[in-house]
C-alpha positions as CSV (number, residue, x, y, z in Angstrom):
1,X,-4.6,27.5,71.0
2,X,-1.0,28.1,71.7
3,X,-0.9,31.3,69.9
4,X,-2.4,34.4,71.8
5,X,-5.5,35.4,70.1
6,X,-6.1,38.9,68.4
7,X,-8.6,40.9,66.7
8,X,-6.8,43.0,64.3
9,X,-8.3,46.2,61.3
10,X,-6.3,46.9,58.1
11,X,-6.1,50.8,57.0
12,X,-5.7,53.0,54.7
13,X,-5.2,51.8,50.8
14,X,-1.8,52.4,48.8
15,X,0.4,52.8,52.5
16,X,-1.7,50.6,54.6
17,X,-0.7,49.6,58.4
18,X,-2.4,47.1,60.3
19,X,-3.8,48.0,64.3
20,X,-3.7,44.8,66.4
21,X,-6.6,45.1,69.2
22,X,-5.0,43.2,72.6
23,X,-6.6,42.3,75.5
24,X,-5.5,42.0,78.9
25,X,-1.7,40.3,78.6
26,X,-1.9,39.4,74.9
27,X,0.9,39.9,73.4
28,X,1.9,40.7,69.2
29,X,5.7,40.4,68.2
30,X,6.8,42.6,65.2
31,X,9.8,43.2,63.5
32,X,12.2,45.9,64.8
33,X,11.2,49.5,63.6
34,X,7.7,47.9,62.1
35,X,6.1,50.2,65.2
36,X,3.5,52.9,64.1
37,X,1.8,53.8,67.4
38,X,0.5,52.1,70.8
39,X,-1.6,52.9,73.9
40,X,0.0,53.8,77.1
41,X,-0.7,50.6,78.6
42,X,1.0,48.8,76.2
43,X,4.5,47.2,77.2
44,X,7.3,46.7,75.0
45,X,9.9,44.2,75.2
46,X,12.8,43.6,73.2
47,X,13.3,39.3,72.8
48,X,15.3,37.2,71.0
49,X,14.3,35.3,68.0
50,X,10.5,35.1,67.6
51,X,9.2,34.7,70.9
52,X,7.8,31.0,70.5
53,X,9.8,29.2,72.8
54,X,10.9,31.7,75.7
55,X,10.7,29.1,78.3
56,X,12.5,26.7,76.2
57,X,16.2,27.9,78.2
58,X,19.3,29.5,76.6
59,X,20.1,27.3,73.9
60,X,16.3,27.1,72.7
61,X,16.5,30.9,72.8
62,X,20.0,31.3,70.4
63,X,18.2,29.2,68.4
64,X,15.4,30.7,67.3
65,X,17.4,33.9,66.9
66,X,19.7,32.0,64.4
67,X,16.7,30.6,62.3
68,X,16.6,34.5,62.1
69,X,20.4,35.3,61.4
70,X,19.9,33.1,58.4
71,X,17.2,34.5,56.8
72,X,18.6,37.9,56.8
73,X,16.7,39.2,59.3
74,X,17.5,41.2,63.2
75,X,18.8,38.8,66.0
76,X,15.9,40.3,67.9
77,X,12.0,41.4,67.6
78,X,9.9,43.3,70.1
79,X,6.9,41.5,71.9
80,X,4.1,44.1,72.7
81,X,2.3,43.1,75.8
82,X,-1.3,44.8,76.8
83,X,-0.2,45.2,80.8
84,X,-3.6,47.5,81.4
85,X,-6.9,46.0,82.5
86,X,-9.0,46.8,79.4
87,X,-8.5,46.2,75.4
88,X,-5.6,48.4,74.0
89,X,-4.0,49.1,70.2
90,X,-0.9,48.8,68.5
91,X,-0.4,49.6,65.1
92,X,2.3,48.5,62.9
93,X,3.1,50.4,59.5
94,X,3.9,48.8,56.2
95,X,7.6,49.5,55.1
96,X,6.7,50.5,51.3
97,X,3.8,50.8,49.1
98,X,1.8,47.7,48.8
99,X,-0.8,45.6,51.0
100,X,-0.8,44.0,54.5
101,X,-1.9,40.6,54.1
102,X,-3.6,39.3,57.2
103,X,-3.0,34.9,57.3
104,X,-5.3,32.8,59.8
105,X,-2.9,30.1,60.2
106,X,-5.1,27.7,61.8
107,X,-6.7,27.8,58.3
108,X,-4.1,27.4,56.2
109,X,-2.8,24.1,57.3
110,X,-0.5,26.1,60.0
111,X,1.9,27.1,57.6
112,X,3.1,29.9,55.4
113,X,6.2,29.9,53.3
114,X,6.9,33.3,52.5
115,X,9.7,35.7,51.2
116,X,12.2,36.2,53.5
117,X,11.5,39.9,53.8
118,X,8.0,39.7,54.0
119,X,6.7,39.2,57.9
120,X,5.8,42.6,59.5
121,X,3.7,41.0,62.3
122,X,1.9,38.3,64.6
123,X,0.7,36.9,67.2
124,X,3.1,35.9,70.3
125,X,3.3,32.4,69.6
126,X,4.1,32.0,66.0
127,X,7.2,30.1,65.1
128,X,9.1,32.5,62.4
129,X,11.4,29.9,60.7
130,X,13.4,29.0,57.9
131,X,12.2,27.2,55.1
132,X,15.3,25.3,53.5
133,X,15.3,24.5,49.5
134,X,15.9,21.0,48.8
135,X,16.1,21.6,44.9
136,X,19.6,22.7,43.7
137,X,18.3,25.1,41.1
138,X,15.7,26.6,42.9
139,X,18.1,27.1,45.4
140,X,20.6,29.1,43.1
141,X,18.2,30.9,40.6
142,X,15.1,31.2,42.8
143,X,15.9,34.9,44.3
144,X,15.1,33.8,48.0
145,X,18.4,31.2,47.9
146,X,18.2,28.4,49.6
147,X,16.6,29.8,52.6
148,X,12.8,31.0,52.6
149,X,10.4,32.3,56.0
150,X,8.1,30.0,57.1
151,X,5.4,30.9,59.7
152,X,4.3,28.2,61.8
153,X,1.2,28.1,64.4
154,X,-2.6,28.3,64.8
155,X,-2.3,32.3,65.5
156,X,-2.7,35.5,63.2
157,X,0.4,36.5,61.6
158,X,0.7,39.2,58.8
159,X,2.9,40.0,55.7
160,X,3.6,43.1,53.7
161,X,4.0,43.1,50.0
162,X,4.8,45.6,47.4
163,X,1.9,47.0,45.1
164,X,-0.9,45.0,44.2
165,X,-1.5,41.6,45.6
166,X,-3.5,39.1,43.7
167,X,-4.5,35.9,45.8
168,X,-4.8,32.9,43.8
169,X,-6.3,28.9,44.8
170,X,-5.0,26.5,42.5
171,X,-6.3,23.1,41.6
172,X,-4.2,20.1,42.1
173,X,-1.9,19.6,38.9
174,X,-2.5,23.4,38.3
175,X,0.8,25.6,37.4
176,X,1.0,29.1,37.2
177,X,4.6,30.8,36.1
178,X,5.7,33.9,38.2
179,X,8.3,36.4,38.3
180,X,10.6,35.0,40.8
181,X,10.4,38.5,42.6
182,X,6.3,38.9,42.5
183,X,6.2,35.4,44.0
184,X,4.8,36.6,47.9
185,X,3.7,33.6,49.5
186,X,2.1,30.1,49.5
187,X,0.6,27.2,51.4
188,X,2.5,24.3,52.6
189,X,0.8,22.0,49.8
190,X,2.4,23.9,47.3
191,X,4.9,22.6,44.8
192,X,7.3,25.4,43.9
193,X,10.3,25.2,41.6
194,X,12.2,27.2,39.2
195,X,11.7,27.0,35.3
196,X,14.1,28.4,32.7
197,X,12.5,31.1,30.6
198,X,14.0,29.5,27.0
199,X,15.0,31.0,23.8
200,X,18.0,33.1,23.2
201,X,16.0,36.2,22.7
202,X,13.8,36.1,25.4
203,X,16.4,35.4,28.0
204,X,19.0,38.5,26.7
205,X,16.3,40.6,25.5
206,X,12.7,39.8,27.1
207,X,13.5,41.6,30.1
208,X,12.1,39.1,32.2
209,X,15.2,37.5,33.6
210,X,16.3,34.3,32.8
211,X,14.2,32.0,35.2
212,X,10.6,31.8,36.1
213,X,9.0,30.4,39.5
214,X,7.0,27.5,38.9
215,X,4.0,26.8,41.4
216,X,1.8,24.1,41.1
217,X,-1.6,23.2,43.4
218,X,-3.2,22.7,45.3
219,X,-2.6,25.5,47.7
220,X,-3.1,28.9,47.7
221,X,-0.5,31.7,46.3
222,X,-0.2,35.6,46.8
223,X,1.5,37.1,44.2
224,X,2.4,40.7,44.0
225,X,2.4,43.4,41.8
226,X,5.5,45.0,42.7
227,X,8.7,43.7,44.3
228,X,10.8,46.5,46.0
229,X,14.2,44.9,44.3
230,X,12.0,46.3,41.4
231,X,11.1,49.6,43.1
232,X,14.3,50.6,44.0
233,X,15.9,49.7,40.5
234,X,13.5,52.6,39.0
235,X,14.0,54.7,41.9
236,X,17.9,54.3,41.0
237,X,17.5,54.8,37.5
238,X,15.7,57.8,37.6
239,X,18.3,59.4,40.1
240,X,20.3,62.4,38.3
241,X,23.4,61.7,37.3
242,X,26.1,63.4,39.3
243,X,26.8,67.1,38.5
244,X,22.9,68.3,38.8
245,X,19.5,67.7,37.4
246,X,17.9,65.9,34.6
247,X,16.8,68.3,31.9
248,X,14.9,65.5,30.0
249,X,12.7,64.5,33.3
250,X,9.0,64.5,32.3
251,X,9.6,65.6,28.6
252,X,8.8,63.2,25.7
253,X,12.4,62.9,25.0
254,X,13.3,61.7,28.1
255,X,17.2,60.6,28.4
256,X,17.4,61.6,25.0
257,X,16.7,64.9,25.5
258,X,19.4,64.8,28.5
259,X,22.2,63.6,25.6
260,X,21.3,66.4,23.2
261,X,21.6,69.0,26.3
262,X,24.9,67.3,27.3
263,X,23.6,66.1,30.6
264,X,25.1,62.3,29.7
265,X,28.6,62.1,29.6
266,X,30.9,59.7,28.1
């Protein structure tokens, strides 16, 4: 194994977090401000990139923190080390509503592909990496760009996604068609591409979006129920408009009832 290994609990339900059991000088990386709570005898230390290659000099160490420049993430994540002389905890906290999805990568082929805001945690050892897109359109119209996570290893590693998260094994030759923003995560042996929705109505008025994710086994998919592009587009509509609150909030006339009381201005 070149990954430390960890036992590790999920809790709670709607907000979960995920404690991470360590034993003498193992070590779990996690992104910056992922931290929930630790033991006293656990030492933190703040590294570049993913912590995979450490001892691979300077210019392995640049690197690995640009894989992580270009997927939109921190130049740096924070190793947690157990420096005590018995088994200690760290917990890490999900970032939004939704599920912790705990991935054995020594059983899944030793790679993830995964949305590019999606790793919260894993073990010291797992490559965090970029996934490059070498179809045009998926590229353009897939919502990740060109550029997806991959997690590489044969450690633990852990993603976060929003609401419900349905886990799905397809067959070979079998397609599903996802929301490009509910699509989570998938095995290497995946085949994913990006499928136009059709029809004039559906694309202007379906409210779907214009494009669909196209997966196709074998492999195994996480889906999820609700994308936070998705959350915060509620959370923003539902914000008062500027000069006080919503009189129509929570009746059954809604933003009508905010035009007829003059809220809405033209």
């Amino acid at each position: 194994m070149n990954n430390h290994e960890i036992d590790y609990k999920v809790i709670g339900e709607e907000m979960q977090c995920v404690e991470i059991e360590l034993d003498p000088q193992e070590a779990v990386v996690a992104e910056p401000g992922a931290l929930m709570s630790m033991n006293s005898d656990i030492h933190m230390d703040t590294i570049f990139g993913d912590g995979s290659n450490q001892s691979s000099g300077l210019m392995g160490k640049l690197f690995s923190a640009g894989k992580r420049v270009l997927t939109g993430e921190n130049l740096f994540m924070t190793a947690y080390t157990n420096q005590g002389h018995t088994k200690s905890h760290v917990t890490f906290a999900s970032p939004y509503p939704g599920k912790v999805i705990p991935l054995d990568l020594s059983e899944k082929g030793g790679k993830i592909i995964c949305q590019k805001d999606a790793f919260l945690c894993a073990a010291k050892g797992v490559s965090v990496g970029i996934e490059f897109s070498k179809r045009l359109g998926r590229g353009f119209f897939g919502g990740e760009g060109f550029i997806m996570q991959k997690l590489e290893g044969d450690g633990m590693a852990f993603v976060h996604a929003g609401g419900t998260i349905v886990e799905r094994e397809l067959k070979p030759g079998e397609t599903i068609k996802v929301d490009t923003g509910c699509l989570v995560a998938f095995t290497q042996d995946v085949d994913y591409n990006i499928e136009y929705v059709g029809g004039i109505k559906n694309t202007f008025f379906g409210g779907e979006g214009v494009f669909f994710a196209s997966v196709t086994g074998p492999g195994k998919v996480w889906v999820q129920s609700l994308p936070f592009s998705r959350l915060a587009e509620r959370i923003i509509a539902s914000t008062p408009k500027m000069g006080g609150k919503r009189r129509g909030e929570g009746s059954v006339l809604g933003g009508l009832g905010d035009l007829i009381g003059g809220d809405n201005k033209f």
